[in-house]
C-alpha positions in Angstrom: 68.3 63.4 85.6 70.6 62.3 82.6 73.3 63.9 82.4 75.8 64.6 79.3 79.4 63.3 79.5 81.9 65.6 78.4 85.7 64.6 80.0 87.4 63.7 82.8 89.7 66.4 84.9 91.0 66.7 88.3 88.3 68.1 90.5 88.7 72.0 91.3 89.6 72.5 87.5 89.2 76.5 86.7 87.4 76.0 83.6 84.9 73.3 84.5 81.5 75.0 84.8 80.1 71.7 86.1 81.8 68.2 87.5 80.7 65.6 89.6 83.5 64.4 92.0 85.0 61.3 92.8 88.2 61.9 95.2 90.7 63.6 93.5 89.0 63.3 90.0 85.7 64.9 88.4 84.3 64.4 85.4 82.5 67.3 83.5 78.7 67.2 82.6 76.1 69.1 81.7 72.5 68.7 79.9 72.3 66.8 77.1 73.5 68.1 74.1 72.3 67.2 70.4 75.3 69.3 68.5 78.9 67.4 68.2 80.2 70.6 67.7 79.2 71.9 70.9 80.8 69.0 72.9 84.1 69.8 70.8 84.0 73.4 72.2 82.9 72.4 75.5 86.2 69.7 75.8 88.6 72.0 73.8 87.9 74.8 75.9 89.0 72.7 78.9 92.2 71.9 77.9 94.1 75.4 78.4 93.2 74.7 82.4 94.5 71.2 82.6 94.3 68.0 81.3 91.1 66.7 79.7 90.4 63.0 78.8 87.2 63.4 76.7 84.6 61.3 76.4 82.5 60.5 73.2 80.0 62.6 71.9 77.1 61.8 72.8 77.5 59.5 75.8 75.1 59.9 78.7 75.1 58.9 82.6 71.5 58.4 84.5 72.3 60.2 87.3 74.9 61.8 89.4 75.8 58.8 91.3 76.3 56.6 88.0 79.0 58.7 87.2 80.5 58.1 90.1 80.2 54.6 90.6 80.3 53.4 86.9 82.6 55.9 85.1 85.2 57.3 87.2 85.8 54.9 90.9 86.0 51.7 88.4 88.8 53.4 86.4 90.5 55.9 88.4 93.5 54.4 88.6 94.3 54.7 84.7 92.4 58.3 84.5 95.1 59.3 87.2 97.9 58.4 85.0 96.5 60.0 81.7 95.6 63.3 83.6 99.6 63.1 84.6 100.8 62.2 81.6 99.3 64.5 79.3 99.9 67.4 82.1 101.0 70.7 80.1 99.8 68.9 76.6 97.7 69.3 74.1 96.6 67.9 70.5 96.8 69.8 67.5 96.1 68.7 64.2 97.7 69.6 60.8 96.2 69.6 57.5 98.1 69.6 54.3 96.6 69.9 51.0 99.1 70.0 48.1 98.8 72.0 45.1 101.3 70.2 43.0 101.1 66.5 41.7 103.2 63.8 42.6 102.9 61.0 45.6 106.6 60.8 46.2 107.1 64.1 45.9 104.8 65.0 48.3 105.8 62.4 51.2 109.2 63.8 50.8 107.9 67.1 50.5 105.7 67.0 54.7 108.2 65.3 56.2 110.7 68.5 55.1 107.0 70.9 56.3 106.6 69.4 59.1 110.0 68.9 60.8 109.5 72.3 62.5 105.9 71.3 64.1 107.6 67.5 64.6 110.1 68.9 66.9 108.0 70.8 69.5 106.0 67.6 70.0 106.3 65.1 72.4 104.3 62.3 70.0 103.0 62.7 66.4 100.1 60.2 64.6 99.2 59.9 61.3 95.1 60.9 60.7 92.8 59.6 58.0 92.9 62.2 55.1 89.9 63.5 54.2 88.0 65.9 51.2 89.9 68.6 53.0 93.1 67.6 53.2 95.9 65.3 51.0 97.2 64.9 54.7 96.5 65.0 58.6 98.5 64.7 61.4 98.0 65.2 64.9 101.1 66.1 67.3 100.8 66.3 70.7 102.7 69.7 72.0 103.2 71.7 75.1 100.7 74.2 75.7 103.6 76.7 75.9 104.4 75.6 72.4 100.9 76.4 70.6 102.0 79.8 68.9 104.9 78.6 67.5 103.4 75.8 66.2 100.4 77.9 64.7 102.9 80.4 63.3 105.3 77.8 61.8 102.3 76.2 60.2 101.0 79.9 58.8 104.0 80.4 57.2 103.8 77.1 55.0 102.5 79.6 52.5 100.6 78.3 49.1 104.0 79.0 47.1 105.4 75.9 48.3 103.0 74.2 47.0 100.6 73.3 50.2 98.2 74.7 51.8 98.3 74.4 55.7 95.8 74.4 58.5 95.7 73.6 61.8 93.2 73.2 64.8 93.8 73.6 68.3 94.3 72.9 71.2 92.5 69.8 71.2 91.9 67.4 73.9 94.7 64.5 72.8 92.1 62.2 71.3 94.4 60.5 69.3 97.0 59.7 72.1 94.9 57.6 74.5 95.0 54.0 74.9 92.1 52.7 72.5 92.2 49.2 74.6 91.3 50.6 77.8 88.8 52.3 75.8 85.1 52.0 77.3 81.5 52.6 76.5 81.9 55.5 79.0 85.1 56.9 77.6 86.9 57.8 74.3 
C-alpha cells in the first residue's frame, strides 16, 4: 500500500496520528494526499509535540517496510542529531511589505523591525521575496518564545511604514542541511 511521507519524529510522539517505527525513530504517514496545503498542516501541527524533520510534499514510500529500510535505518544517525538539535524549536517566517519607497531606507529600516524577533532566535535566514512581501525571513525560535514573537511582529503597525505578517510554527525547513538532502527527505 503506498503510503504518503509526511516527517520524521521520535517514535511515541503525542501528536502523530500514524508512524511506522524504526528503533527510537518513526516517520509519519498516512494516504496519499493531492493538496500541499494539507501536508503543511499535517507537519506544522506536529511541531508543538516535538521535533519534526519534514519531508517533501508529495513524496511516497511502497510499503511499510520501505520506509523502514530505505528512509529512516540508512539515515538514522543524522535524523538523530536534527531531532536533538532542533528540540524546543521551531520556524517562523516574517513578511515585510513596505509602504514607503526607498531601498536603503528600507534595509536600514528591517534590520531596526526585526532586532526584537532577531533576538529570541537561535538562527535567522534570508527567504526569497515574493508578490506578498518586499521581504521574508525565517528565524528559528523556542517554542516558548512564539507569542512574543507574534506580538512583537503585530505591533509593527502600518504607521511605520510596513506591514507585518508572520506564519507559524513551522517545521524548520529552512535550517536543515540541503547536502544531506535526499529524494526521501526535505
Amino acid at each position: 500500500m503506498t503510503l504518503q511521507l509526511y516527517g520524521v519524529v521520535r517514535a511515541g510522539h503525542p501528536r502523530a496520528p500514524r508512524t511506522v517505527g524504526w528503533g527510537d525513530l518513526a516517520m509519519v504517514v498516512g494516504d496519499p494526499e493531492p493538496d500541499p496545503a494539507v501536508h503543511l498542516a499535517m507537519v506544522s501541527a506536529l511541531v508543538e509535540g516535538g521535533p519534526v524533520l519534514p519531508v517533501r510534499f508529495g513524496t511516497v514510500a511502497e510499503d511499510e517496510d520501505t520506509v523502514r529500510t530505505e528512509v529512516l535505518a540508512p539515515a538514522a544517525d543524522t535524523y538523530r542529531a536534527d531531532l536533538d538539535r532542533l528540540d524546543g524549536l521551531a520556524e517562523v517566517h516574517v513578511c515585510l511589505r513596505f509602504t514607503e519607497p526607498g531601498s536603503a531606507w528600507r534595509a536600514a529600516r528591517s534590520d531596526v523591525l526585526l532586532a526584537q524577533v532577531a533576538e529570541r532566535a537561535r538562527d535567522s535566514v534570508a527567504l526569497p521575496a515574493g508578490e506578498s512581501a518586499d521581504e521574508r525571513w525565517a528565524f528559528l525560535v523556542g517554542l516558548g518564545d512564539l507569542l512574543v514573537v507574534r506580538d512583537t511582529v503585530a505591533a509593527l503597525a502600518p504607521g511605520n511604514g510596513v506591514q507585518a505578517d508572520w506564519l507559524g510554527p513551522l517545521p524548520a525547513y529552512s535550517f536543515l542541511d540541503r547536502r544531506t538532502c535526499s529524494r526521501w527527505s526535505w
